[in-house]
MARLUMFI-638656 format. One line per 8 residues: number of its first residue (from 0); for each residue x, y, z of N, C-alpha, C. Coordinates in pm, 1 decimal. Layout:
% MARLUMFI-638656
NUM> X:Y:Z:X:Y:Z:X:Y:Z | ...
This chain:
% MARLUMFI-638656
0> -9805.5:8206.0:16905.0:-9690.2:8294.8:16906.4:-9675.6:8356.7:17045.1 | -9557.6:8367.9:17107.9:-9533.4:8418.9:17254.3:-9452.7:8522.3:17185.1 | -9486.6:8649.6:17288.5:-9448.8:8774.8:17304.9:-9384.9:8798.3:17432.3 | -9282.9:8808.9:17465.2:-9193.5:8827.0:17565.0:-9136.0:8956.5:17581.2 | -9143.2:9009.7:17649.6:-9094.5:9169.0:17729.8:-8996.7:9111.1:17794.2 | -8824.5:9221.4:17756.3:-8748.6:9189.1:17852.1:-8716.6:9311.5:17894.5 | -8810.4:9423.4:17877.0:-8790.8:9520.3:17973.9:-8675.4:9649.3:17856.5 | -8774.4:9787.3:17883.1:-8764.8:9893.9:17808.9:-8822.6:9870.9:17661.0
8> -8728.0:9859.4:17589.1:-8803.8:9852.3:17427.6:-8782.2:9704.0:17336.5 | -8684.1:9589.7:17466.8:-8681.3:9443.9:17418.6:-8823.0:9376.3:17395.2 | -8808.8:9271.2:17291.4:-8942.9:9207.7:17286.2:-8867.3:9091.4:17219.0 | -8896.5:8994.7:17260.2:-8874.5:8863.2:17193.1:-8981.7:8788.7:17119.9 | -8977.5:8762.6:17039.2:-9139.4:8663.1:16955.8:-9023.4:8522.2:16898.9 | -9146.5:8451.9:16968.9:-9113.0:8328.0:16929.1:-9234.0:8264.7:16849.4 | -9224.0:8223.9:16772.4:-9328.0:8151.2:16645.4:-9283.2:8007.9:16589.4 | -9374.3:7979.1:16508.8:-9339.8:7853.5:16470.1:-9208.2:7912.2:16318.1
16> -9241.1:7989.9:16294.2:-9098.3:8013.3:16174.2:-9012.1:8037.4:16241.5 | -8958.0:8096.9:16348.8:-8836.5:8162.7:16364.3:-8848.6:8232.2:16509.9 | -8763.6:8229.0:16587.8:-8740.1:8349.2:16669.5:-8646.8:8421.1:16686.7 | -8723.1:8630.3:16664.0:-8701.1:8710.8:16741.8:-8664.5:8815.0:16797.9 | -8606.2:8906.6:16761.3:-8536.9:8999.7:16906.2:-8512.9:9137.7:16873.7 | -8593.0:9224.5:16961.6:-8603.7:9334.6:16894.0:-8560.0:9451.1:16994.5 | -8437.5:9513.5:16955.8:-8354.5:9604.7:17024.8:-8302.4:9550.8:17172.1 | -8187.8:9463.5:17159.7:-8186.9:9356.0:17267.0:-8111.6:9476.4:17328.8
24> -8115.6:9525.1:17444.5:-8053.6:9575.3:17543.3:-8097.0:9540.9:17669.7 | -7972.5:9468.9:17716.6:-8031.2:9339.7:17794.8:-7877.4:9343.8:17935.5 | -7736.5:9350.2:17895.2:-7683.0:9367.1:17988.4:-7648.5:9505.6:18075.8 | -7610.4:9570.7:18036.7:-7653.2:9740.4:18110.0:-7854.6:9755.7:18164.0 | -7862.3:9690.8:18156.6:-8025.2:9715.3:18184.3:-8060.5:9621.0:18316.0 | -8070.6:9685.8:18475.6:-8051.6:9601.6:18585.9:-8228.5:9551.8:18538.1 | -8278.0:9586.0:18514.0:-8484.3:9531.9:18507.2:-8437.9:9388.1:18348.6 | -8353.9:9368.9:18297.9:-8321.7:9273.6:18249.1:-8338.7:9120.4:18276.6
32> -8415.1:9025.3:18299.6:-8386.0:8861.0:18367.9:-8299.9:8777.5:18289.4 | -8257.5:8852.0:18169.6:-8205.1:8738.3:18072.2:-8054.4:8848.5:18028.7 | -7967.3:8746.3:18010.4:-7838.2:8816.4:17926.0:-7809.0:8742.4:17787.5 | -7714.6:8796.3:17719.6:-7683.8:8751.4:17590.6:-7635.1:8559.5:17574.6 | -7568.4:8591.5:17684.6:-7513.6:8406.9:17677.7:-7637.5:8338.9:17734.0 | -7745.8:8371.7:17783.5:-7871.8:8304.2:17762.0:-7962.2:8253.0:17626.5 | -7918.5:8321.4:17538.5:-7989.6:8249.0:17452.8:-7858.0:8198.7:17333.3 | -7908.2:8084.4:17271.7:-7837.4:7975.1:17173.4:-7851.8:7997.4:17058.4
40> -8009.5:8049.6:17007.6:-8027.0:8048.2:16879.6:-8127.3:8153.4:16858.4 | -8129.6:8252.1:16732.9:-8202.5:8341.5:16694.7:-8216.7:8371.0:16591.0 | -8318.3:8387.4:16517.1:-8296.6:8399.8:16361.4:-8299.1:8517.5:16307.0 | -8302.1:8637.4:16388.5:-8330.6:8757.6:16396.3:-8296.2:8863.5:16468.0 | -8237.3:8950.9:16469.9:-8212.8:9084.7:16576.6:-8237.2:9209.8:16462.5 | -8389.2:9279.1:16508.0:-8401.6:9360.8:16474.7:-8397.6:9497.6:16509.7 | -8303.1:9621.6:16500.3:-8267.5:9739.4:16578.8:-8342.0:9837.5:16526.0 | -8406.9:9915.2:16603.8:-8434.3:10072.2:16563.4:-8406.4:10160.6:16510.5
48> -8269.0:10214.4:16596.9:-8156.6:10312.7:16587.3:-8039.2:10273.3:16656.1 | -7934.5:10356.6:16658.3:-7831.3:10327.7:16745.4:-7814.2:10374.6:16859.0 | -7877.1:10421.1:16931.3:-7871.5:10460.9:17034.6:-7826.3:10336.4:17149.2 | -7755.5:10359.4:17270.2:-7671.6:10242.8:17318.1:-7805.9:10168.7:17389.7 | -7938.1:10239.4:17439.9:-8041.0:10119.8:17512.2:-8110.8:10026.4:17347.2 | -8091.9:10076.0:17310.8:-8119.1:9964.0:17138.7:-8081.2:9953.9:17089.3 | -7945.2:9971.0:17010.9:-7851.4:9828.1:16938.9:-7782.0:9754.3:17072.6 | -7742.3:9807.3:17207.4:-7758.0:9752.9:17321.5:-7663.1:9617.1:17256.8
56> -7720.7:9503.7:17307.0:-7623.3:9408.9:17283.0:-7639.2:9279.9:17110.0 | -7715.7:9422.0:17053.1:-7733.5:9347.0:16923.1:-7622.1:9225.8:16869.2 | -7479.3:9327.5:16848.4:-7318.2:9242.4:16764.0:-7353.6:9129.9:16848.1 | -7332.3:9147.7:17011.8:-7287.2:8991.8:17049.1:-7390.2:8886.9:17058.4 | -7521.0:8944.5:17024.1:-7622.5:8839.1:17024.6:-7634.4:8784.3:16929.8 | -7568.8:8856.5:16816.0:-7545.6:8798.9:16649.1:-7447.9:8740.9:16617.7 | -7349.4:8728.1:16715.8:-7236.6:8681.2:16694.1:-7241.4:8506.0:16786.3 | -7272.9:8558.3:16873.1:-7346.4:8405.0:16965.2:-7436.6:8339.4:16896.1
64> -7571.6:8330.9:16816.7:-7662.4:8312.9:16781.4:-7647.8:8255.3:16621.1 | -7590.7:8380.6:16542.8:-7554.1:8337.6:16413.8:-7679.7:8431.5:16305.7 | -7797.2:8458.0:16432.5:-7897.2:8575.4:16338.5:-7844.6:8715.1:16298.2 | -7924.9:8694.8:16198.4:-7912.1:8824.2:16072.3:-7970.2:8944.9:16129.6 | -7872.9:9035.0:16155.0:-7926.4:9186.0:16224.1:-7989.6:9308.0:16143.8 | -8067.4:9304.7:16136.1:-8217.7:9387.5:16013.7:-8239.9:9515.7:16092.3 | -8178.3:9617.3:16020.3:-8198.5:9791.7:16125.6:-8178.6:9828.8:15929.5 | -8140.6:9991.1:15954.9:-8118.2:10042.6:15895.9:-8020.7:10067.5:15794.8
72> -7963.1:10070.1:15681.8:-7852.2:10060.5:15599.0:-7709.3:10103.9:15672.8 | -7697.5:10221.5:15758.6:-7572.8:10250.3:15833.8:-7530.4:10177.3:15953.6 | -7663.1:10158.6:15974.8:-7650.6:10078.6:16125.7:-7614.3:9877.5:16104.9 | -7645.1:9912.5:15961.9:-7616.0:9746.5:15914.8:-7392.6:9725.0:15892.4 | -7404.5:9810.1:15862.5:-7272.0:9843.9:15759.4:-7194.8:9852.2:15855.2 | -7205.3:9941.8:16045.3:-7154.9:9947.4:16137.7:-7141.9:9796.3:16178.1 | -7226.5:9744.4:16187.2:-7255.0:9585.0:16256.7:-7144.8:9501.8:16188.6 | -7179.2:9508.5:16044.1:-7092.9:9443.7:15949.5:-6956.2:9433.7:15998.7
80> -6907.5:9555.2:16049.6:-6758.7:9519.4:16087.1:-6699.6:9443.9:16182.3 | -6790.3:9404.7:16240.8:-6765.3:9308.5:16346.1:-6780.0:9195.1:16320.4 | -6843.2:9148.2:16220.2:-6815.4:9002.6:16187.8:-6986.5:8945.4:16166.6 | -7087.2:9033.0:16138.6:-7207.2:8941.9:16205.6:-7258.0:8961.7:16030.7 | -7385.9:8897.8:16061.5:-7454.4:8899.1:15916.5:-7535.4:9001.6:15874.8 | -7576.3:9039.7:15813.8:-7677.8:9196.7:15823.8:-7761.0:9178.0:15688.4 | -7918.6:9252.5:15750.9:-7953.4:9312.3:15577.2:-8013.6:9408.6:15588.8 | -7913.1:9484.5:15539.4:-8006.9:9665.0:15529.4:-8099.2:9696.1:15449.8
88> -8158.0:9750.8:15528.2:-8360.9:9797.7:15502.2:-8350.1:9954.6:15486.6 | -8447.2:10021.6:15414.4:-8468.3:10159.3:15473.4:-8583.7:10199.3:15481.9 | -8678.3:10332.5:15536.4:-8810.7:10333.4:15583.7:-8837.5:10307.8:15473.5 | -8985.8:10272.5:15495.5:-9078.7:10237.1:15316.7:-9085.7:10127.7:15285.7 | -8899.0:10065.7:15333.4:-8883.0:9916.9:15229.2:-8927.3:9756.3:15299.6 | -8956.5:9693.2:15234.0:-9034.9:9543.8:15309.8:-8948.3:9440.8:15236.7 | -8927.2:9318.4:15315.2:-8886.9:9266.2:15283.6:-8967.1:9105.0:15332.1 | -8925.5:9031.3:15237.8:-8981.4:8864.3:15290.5:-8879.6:8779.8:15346.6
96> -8880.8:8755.1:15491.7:-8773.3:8665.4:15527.9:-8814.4:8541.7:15565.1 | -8787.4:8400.2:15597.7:-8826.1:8255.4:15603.7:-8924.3:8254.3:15756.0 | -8894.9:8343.2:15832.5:-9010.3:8408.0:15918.5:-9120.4:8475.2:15911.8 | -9088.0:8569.7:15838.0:-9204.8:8665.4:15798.9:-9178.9:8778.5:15731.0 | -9259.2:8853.4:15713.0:-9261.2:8992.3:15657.4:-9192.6:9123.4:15774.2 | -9066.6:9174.5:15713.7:-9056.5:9286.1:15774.8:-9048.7:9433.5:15677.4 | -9138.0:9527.0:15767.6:-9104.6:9632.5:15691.4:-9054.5:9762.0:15756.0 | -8986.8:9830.6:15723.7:-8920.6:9987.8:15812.0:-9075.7:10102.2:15807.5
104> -9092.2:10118.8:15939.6:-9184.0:10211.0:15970.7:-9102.2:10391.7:15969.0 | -9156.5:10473.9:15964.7:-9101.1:10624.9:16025.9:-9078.4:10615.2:16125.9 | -8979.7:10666.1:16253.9:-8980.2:10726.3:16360.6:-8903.9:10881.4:16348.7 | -8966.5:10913.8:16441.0:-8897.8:11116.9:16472.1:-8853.0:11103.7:16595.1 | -8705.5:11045.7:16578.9:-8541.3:11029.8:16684.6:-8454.1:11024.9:16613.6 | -8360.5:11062.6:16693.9:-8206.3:11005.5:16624.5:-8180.2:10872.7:16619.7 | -8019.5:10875.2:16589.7:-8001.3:10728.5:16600.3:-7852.0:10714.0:16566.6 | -7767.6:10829.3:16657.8:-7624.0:10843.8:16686.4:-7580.7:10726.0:16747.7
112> -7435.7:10663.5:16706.7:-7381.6:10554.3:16773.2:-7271.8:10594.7:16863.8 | -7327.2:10602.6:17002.3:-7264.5:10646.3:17135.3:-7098.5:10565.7:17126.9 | -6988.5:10644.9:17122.0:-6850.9:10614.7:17140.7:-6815.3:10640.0:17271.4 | -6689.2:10554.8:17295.4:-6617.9:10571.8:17446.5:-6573.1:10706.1:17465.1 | -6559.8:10801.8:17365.2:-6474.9:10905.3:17402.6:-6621.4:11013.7:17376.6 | -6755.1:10987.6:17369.5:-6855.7:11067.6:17420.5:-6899.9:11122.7:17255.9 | -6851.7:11063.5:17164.1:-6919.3:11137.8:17043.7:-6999.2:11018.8:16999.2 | -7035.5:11063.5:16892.0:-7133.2:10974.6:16808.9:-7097.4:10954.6:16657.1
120> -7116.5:10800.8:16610.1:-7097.1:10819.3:16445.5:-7241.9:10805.2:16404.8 | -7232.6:10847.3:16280.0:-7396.9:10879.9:16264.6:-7481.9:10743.1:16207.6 | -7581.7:10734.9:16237.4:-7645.2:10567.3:16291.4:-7747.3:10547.0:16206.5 | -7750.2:10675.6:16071.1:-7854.0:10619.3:16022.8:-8050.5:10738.9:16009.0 | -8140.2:10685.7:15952.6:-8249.9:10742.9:16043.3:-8306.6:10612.5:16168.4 | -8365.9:10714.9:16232.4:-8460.3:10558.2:16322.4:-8553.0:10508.5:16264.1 | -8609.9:10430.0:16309.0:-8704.9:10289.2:16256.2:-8803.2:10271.5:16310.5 | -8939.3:10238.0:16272.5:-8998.8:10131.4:16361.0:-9008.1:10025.7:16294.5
128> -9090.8:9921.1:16322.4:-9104.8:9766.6:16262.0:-9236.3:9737.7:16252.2 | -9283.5:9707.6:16128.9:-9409.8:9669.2:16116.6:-9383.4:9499.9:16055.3 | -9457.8:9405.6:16114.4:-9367.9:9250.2:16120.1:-9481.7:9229.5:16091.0 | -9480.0:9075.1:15958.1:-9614.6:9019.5:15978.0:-9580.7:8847.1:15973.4 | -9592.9:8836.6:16063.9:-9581.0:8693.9:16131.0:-9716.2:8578.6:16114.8 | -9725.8:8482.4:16077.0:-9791.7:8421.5:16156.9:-9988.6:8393.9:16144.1 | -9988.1:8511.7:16037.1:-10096.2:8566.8:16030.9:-10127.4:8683.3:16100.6 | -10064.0:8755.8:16202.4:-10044.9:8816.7:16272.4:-9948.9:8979.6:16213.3
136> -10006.3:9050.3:16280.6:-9951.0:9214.7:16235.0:-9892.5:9284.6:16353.3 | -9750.6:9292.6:16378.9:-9697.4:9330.9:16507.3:-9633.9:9496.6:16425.2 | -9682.3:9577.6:16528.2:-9583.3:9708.3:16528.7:-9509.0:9763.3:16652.3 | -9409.6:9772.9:16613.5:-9324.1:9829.1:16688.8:-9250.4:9989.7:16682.2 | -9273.4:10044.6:16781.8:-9297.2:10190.9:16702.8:-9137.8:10266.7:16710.2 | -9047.2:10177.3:16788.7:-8924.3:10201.1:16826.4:-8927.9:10367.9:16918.3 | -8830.3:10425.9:16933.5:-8837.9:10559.6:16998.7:-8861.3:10667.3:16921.8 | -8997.3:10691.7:16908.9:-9031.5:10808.3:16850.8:-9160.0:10921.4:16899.8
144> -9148.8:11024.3:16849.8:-9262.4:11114.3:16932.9:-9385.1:11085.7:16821.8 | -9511.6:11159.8:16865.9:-9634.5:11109.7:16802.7:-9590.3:11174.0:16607.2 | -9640.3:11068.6:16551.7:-9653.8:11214.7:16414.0:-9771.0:11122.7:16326.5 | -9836.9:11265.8:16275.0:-9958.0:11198.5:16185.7:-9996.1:11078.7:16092.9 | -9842.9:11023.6:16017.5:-9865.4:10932.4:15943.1:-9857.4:10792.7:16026.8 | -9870.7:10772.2:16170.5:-9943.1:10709.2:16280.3:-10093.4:10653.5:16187.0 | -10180.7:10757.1:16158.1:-10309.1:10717.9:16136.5:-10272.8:10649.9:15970.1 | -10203.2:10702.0:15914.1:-10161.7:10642.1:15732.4:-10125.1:10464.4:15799.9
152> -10055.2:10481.9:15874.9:-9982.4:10311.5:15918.7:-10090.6:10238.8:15945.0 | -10202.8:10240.1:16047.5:-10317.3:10262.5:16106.8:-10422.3:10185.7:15969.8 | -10429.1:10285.5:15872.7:-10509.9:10237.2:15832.2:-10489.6:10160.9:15670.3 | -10369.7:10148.3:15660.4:-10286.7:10079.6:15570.8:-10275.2:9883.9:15638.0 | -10266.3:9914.0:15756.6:-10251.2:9776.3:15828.4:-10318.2:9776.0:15943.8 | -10391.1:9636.6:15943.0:-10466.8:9584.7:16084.9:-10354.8:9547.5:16152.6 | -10386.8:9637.4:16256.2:-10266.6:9610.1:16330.4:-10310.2:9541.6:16473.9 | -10247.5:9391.3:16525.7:-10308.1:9309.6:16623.5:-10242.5:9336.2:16755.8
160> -10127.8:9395.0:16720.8:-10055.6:9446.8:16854.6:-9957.3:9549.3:16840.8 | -9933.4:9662.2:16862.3:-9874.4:9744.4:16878.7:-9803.1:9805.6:16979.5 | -9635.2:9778.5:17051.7:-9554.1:9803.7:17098.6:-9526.5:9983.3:17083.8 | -9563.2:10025.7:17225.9:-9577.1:10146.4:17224.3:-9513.5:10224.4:17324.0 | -9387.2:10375.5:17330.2:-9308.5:10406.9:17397.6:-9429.6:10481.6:17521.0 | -9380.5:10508.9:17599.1:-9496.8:10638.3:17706.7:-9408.6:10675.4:17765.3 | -9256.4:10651.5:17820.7:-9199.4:10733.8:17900.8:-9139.6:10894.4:17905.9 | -9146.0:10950.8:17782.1:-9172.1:11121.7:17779.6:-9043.2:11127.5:17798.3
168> -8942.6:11246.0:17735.0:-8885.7:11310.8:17776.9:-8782.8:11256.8:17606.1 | -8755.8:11121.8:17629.2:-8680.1:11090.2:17487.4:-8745.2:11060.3:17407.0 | -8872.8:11043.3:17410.5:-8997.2:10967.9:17344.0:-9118.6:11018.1:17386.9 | -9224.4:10986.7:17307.1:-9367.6:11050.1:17345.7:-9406.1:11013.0:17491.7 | -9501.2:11094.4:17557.3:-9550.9:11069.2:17668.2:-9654.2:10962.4:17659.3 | -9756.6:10930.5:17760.7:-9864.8:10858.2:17803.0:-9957.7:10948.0:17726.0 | -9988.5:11024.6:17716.7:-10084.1:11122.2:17660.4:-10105.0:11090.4:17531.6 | -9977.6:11103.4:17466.9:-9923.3:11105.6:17295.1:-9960.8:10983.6:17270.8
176> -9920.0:10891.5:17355.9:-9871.4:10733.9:17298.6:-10026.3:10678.4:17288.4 | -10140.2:10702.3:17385.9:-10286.9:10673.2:17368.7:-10338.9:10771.5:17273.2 | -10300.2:10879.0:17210.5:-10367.9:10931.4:17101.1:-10294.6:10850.3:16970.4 | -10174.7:10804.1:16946.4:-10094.4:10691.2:16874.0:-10182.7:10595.6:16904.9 | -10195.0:10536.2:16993.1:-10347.2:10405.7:16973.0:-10459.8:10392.1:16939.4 | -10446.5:10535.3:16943.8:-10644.3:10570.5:16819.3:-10597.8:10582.7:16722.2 | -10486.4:10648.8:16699.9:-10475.2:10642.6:16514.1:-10389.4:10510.6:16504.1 | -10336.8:10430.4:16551.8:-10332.8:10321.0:16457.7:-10433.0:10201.9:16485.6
184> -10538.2:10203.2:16548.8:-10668.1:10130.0:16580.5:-10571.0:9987.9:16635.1 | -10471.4:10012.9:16697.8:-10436.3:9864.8:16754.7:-10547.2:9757.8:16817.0 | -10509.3:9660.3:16813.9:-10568.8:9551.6:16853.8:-10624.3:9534.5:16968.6 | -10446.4:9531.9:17008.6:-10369.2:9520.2:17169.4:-10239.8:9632.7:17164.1 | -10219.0:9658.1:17300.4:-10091.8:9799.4:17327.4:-10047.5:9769.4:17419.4 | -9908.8:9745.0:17411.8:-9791.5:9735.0:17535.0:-9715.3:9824.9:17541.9 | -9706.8:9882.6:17634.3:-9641.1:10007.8:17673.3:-9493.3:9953.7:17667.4 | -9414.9:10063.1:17672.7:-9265.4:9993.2:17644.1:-9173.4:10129.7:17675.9
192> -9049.3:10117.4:17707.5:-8975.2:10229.5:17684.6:-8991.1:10366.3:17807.1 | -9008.8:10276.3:17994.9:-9109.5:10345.0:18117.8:-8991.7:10289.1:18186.7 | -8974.6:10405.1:18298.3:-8933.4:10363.9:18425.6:-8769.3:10265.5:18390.7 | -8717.1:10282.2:18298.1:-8565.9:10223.1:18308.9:-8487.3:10314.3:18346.9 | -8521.7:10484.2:18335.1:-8409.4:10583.9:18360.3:-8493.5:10705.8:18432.5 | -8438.9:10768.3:18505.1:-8484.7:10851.2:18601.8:-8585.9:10982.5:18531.9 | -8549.9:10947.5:18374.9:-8620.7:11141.6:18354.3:-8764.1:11018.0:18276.1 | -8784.6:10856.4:18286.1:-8864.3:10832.0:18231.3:-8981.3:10757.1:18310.8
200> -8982.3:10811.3:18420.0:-9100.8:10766.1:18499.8:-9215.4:10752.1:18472.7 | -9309.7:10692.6:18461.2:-9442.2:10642.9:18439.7:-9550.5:10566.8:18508.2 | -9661.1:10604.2:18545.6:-9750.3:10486.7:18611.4:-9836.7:10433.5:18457.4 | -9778.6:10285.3:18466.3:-9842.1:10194.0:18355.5:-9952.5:10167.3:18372.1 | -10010.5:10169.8:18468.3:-10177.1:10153.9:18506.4:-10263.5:10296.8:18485.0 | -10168.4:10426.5:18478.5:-10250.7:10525.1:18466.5:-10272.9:10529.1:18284.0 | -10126.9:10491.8:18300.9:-10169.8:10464.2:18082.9:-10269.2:10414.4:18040.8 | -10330.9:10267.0:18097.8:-10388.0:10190.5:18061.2:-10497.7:10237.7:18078.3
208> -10534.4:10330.2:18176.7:-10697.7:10399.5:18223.6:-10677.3:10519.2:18130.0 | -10580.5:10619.6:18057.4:-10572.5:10676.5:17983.6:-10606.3:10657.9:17821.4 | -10574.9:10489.5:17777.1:-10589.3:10445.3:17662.6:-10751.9:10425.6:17707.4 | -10808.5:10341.6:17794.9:-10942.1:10316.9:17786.7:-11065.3:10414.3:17699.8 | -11012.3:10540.8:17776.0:-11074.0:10696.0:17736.3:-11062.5:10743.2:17529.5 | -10940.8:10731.4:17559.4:-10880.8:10836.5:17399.0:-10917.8:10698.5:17321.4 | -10848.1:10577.9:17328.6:-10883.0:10463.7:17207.8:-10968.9:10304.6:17298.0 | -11058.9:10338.8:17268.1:-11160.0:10244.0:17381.3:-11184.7:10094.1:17303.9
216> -11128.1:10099.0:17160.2:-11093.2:9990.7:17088.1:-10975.6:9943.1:17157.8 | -10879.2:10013.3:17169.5:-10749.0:9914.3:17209.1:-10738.1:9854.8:17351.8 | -10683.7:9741.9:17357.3:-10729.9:9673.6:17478.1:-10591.4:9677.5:17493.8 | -10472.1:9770.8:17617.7:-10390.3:9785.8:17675.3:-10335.7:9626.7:17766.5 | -10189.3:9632.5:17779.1:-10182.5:9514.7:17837.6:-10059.4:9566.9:17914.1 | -10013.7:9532.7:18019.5:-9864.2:9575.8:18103.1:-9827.8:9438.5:18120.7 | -9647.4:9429.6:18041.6:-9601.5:9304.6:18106.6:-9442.7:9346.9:18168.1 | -9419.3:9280.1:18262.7:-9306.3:9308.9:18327.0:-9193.7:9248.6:18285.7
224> -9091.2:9304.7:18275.8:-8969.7:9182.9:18221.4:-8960.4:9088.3:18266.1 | -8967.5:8988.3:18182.9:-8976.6:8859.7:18192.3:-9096.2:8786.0:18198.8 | -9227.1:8873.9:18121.6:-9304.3:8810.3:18162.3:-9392.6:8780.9:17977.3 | -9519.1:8746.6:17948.4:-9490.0:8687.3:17794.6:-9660.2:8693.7:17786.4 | -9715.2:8710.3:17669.8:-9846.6:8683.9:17611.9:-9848.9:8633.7:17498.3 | -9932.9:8572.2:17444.4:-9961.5:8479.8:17373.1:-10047.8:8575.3:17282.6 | -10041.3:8563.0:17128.4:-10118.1:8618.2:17034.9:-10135.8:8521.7:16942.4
């Protein structure tokens, strides 16, 4: 299975069932290598919240592609009107798809859908993604700050890799996000959600010497957009 970073909170997985795509925000995003008319086929676009860096270019990647866009019940129903396919989930609920297992994690964010004229329709709660692929246990924690049932997720599921925010300010810090890697005993931890916007600066190498300390089980990894690991 390849794990692909396309930079902020994108992740692509490609497997032998299916590939893929998780909070594609990909053209507004200059740290991006890939755009929507780059890819042909997807069996999957899974969103967080609505916020514009993650449903980002969800519709037209579902509309190009022909994959089924898996977020939240409002955020499905929004999508819906545009023509794409959807199946609304809500936290708690799991579902079995010809890929794998997805289930809605907690996050503590919003998940307002940014309009041209500066308001928001309401998007839902946020999400994370707990995916089981492959034999494999992927979490994705989407944009959220630390909260205790971290360690309930943790120890409910072996978790082999865990997609994790650190840039502070809209989301937990570096601090938070390595005490989030002791309570969910990850595997492996990719930082995610650093350095795309000015109030979210981060040194990813200081994270990684930060996780060593607080969760000395999790073995930290930094990949740059466009760049991919193998699980």
């Amino acid at each position: 299975m390849n794990i692909i970073f396309h930079g902020h909170a994108c992740f692509e997985i490609q497997s032998d069932a299916g590939r893929l795509m998780i909070d594609p925000y990909l053209r507004k995003n200059p740290k991006a290598k890939v755009k929507p008319p780059d890819f042909k086929a997807l069996d999957a676009i899974l969103v967080t919240h609505g916020h514009s860096d993650h449903l980002g270019d969800a519709v037209e990647l579902a509309r190009l592609t022909g994959a089924v866009l898996i977020s939240n019940f409002e955020l499905c129903r929004y999508a819906e009107a545009f023509g794409v396919r959807v199946h609304p989930m809500h936290i708690g609920g799991k579902h079995v798809f010809p890929f794998g297992t997805v289930k809605l994690t907690q996050a503590v964010h919003g998940s307002g859908i940014e309009q041209a004229d500066g308001t928001c329709l309401y998007g839902g709660l946020a999400c994370g993604f707990l995916l089981q692929l492959e034999g494999k246990r992927l979490y994705h924690a989407g944009d959220t700050g630390l909260f205790g049932d971290m360690k309930l997720i943790g120890s409910l599921t072996e978790i082999d890799l865990a997609m994790l925010p650190i840039g502070d300010n809209f989301v937990m810090g570096p601090e938070d996000a390595a005490e989030a890697a002791q309570m969910l005993q990850a595997k492996v931890v990719v930082p995610m959600h650093y350095n795309t916007f000015e109030e979210e600066q981060q040194d990813a190498k200081a994270f990684l010497a930060l996780l060593s300390r607080k969760a000395p089980e999790s073995k930290g990894m930094i990949l740059e957009p466009g760049q991919y690991m193998k699980l």
